[in-house]
C-alpha positions as CSV (number, residue, x, y, z in Angstrom):
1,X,97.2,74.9,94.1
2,X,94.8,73.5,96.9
3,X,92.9,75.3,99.5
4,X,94.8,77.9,101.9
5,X,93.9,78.1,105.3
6,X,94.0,82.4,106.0
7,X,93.4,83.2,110.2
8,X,92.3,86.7,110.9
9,X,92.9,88.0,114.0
10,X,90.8,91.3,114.6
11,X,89.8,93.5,117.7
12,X,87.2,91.7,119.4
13,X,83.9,93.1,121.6
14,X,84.3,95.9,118.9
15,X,82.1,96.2,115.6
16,X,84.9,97.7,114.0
17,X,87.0,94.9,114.9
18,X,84.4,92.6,113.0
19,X,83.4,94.2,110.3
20,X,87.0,94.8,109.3
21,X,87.1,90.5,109.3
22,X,84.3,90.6,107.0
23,X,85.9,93.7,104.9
24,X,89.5,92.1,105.1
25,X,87.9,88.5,104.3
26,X,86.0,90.0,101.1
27,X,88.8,91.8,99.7
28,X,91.4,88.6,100.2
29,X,88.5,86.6,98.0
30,X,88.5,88.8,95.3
31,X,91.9,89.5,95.0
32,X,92.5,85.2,95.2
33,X,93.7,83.0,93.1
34,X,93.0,80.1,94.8
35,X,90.1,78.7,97.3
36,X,90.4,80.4,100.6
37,X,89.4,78.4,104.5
38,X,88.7,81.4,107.1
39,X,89.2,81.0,110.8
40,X,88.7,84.2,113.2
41,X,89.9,85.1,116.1
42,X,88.7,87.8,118.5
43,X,91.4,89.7,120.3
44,X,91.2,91.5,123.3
45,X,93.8,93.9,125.7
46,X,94.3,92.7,128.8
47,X,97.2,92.4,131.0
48,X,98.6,89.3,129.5
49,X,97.5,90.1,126.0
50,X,99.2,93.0,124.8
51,X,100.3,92.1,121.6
52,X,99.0,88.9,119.6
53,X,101.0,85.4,120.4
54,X,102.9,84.5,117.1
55,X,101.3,80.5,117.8
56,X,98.2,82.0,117.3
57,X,99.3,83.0,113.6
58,X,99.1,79.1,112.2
59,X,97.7,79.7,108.7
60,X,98.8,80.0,105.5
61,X,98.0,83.4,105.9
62,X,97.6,85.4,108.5
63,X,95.9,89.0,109.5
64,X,96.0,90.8,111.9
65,X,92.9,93.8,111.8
66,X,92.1,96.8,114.0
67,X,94.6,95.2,117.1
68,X,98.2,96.2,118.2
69,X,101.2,94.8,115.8
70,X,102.7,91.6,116.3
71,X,106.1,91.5,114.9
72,X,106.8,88.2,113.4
73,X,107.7,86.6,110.2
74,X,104.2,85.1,110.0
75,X,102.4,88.2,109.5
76,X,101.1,88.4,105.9
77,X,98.9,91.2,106.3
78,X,97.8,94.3,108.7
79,X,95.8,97.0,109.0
80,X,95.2,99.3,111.8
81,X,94.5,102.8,112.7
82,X,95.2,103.1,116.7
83,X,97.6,105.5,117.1
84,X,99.3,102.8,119.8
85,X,99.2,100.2,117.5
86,X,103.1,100.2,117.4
87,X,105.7,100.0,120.2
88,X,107.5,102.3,118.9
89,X,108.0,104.7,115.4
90,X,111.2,103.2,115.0
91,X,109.2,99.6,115.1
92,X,106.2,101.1,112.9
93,X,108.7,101.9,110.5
94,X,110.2,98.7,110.0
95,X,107.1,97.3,109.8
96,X,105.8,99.1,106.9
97,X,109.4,98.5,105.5
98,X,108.8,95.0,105.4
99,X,105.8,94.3,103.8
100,X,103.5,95.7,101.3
101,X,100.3,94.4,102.7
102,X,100.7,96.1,105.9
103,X,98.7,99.1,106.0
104,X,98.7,101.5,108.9
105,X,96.6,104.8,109.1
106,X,96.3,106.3,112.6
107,X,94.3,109.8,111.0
108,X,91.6,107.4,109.8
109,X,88.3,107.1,112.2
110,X,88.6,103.2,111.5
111,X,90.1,99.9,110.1
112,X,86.9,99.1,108.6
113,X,86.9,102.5,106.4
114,X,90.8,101.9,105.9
115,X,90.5,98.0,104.5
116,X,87.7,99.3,102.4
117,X,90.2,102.4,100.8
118,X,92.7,100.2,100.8
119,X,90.7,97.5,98.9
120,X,89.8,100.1,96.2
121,X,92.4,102.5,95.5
122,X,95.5,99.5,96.1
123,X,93.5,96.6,94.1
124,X,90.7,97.6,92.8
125,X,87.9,95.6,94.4
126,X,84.4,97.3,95.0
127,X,82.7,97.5,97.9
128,X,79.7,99.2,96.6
129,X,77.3,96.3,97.9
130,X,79.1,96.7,101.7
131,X,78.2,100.7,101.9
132,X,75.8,100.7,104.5
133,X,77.9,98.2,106.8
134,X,81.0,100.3,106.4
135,X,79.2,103.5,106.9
136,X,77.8,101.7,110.4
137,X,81.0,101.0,111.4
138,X,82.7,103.8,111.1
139,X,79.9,106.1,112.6
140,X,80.3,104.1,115.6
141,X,83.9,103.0,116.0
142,X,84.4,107.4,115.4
143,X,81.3,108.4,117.7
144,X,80.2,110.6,115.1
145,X,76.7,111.1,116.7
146,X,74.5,114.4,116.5
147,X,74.9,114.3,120.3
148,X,75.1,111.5,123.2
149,X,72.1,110.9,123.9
150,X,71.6,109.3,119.8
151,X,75.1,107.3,120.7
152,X,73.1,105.5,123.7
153,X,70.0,105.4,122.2
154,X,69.7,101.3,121.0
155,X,66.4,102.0,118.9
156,X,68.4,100.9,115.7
157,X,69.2,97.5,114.5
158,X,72.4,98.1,113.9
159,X,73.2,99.8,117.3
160,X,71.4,96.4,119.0
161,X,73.7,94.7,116.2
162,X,77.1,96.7,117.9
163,X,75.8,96.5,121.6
164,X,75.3,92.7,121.0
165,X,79.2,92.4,119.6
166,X,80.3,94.6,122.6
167,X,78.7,92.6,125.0
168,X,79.3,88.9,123.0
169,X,81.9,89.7,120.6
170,X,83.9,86.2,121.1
171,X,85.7,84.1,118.2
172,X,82.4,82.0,117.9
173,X,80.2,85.3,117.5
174,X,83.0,86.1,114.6
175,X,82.5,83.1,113.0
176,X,79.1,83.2,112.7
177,X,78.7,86.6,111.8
178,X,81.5,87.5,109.4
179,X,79.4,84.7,106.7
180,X,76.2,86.9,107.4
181,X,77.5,90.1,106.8
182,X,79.6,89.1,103.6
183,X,75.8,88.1,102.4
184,X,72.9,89.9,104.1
185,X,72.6,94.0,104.4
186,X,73.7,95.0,107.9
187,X,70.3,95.9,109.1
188,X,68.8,92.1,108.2
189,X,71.6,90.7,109.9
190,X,70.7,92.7,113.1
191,X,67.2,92.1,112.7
192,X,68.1,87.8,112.7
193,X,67.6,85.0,115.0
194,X,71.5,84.8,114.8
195,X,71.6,88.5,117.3
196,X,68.2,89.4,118.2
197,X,67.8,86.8,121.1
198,X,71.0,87.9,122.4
199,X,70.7,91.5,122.0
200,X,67.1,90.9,124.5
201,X,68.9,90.2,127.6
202,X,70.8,93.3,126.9
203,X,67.8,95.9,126.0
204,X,67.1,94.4,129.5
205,X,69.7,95.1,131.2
206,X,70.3,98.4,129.9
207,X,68.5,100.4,132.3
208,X,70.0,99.1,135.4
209,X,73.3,99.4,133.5
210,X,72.7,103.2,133.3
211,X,71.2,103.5,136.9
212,X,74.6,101.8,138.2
213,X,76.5,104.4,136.0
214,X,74.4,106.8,137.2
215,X,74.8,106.0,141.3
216,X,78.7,106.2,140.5
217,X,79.5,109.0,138.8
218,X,81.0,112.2,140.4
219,X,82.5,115.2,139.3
220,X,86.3,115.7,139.7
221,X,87.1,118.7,137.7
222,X,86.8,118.6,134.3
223,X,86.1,114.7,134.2
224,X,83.0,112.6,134.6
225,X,84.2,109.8,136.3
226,X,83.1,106.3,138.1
227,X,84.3,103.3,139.5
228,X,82.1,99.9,139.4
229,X,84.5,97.1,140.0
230,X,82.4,94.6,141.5
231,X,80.9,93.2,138.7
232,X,80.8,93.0,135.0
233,X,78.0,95.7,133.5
234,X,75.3,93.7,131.3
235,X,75.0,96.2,129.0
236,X,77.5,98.8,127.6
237,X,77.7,102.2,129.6
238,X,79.6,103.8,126.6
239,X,79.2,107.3,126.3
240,X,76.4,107.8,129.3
241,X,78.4,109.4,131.1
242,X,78.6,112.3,128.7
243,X,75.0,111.9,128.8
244,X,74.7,112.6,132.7
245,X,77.2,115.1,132.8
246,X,77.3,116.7,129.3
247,X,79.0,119.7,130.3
248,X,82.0,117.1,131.6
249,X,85.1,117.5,129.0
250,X,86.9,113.9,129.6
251,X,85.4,110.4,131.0
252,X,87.5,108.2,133.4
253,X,85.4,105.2,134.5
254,X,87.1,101.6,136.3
255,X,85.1,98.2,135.4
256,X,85.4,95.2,135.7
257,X,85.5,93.0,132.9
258,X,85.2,89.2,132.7
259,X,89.2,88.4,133.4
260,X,91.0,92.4,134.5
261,X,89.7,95.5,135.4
262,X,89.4,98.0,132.4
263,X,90.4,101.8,132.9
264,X,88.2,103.5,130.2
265,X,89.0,107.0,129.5
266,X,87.8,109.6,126.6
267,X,87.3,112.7,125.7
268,X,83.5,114.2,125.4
269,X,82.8,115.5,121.7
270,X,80.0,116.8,122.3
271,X,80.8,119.6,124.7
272,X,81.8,122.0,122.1
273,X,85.5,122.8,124.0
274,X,88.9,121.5,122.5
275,X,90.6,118.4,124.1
276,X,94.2,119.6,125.8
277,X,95.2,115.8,126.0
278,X,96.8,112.9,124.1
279,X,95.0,110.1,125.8
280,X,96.1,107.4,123.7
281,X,99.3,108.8,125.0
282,X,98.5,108.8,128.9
283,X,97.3,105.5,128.5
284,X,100.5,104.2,127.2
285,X,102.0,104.7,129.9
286,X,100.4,103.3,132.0
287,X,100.5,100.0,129.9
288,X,97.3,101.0,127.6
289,X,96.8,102.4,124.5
290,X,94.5,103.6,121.9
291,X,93.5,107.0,120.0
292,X,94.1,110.4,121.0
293,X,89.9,111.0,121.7
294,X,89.4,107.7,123.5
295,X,91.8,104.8,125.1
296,X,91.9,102.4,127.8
297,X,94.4,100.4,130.3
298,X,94.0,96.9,131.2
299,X,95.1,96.0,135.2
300,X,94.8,92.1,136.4
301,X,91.4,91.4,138.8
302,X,94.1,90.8,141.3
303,X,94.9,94.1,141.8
304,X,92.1,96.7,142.0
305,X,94.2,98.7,144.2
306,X,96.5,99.6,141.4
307,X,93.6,99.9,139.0
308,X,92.3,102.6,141.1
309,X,95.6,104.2,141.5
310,X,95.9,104.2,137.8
311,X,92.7,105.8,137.1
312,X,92.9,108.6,139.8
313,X,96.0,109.7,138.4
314,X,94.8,109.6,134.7
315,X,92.2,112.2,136.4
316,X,94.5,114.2,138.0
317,X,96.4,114.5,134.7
318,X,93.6,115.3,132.4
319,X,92.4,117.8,134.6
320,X,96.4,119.1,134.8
């Protein structure tokens, strides 16, 4: 049997999203009886990009990782823990019907730690070696940080590493880093000439970043929210509003990203009071999606008008 070509499609600007391509890509090798040919793709929401185009899913093989489910005959394996990673339950349970590679686990704080279980428990590959990187990953993809301020602070290699995929985190970046972390511990990989010189423009950056956040944000009840749609942020302003306004129980905040406006919305964990809201839930309908602590909704650059419609009445419902 000759070499199979096997695309993986994952979550892009997102370190989950990548180190669940390296996870995915070590388990499929261990498990293979044959020689395997990567090719990654990063995948991000946006208003014409809800769901991944079947064309795209060309190989011999194809994954889809941490991204919304694309139902087609091509799929040969998913995983995915977004609660919205399914139109509907009726869909999800087709899905998992279908195939026994799909695995879907919307209770698990991220695809990385789900490929890894997965990986061990289903067919017995170790990922003993991979500890740290999966540890990373699912720190930051589930914020679990002592407080905010230690989820902004970039004083780590490995937070440079996940600011650096945020910020950079195209197919190219994929397919240069997915090699490096199969080999290298996480930290050396952060510390390389393949990330540092991009994560210097960012350190850079960062301060104005939080000074723009800063300049924008206002109260409106229980949310901490902003608006900065004239241009792209260098650096990423996750979580600083929580730092600015940690007593705020929600975040609403409308940028602009490289090709749509993004309507960012979470809920605070660090301000010791219970969420009342399913935001995953609010932002499906408005067209968005995501987890029930943190989601997002995509609106075309065309139409900031709507965007800010969309995101005034996501405040007006979270503070409901």
């Amino acid at each position: 049997m000759g070499e199979r070509k096997v695309v993986v499609a994952a979550h892009g600007h997102c370190l989950d999203g990548l180190v669940s391509a390296a996870m995915f890509t070590h388990l499929r090798r261990e498990i293979a009886q044959t020689s395997l040919r990567f090719r990654y793709l990063s995948c991000g929401y946006g208003p014409n990009l809800q769901t991944i185009p079947a064309k795209w899913l060309n190989g011999d093989e194809n994954a889809i990782v941490d991204f919304r489910y694309t139902p087609t005959e091509k799929l040969t394996w998913y995983f995915d823990h977004h609660v919205t990673a399914f139109a509907s339950d009726a869909e999800r349970d087709r899905a998992l019907e279908i195939s026994d590679r799909y695995f879907y686990d919307a209770a698990c704080s991220s695809c990385t730690k789900l490929i890894a279980r997965v990986g061990k428990d289903r067919f017995g590959v170790r990922f003993d070696r991979f500890e740290d990187l999966v540890r990373w990953a699912d720190k930051i993809d589930g914020a679990q940080f002592a407080s905010a301020a230690e989820a902004i602070d970039r004083t780590s290699p490995v937070m440079q590493l996940a600011a650096v995929v945020e910020q950079h985190g195209n197919a190219e970046l994929y397919e240069l880093l997915v090699p490096f972390l199969l080999e290298l511990p996480v930290e050396e990989v952060a510390l390389s000439d393949k990330v540092q010189p991009l994560w210097r423009p960012i350190a850079q950056a960062t301060e104005d970043t939080h000074a723009r956040i800063e300049r924008g944000l206002e109260r409106r009840g229980e949310v901490a929210y902003f608006e900065l749609p004239a241009e792209p942020l260098k650096a990423s302003g996750k979580f600083v509003a929580y730092a600015l306004a940690p007593d705020s129980l929600y975040s609403v905040a409308l940028l602009r990203m490289k090709q749509h406006f993004k309507i960012s919305v979470g809920y605070n964990p660090w301000c010791n009071r219970p969420r009342r809201h399913d935001i995953a839930a609010i932002c499906q309908r408005h067209g968005g999606g995501g987890h029930p602590v943190v989601g997002a909704v995509s609106v075309p650059l065309t139409a900031l008008e709507e965007a800010q419609k969309v995101a005034r009445a996501v405040v007006e419902e979270l503070n409901a």
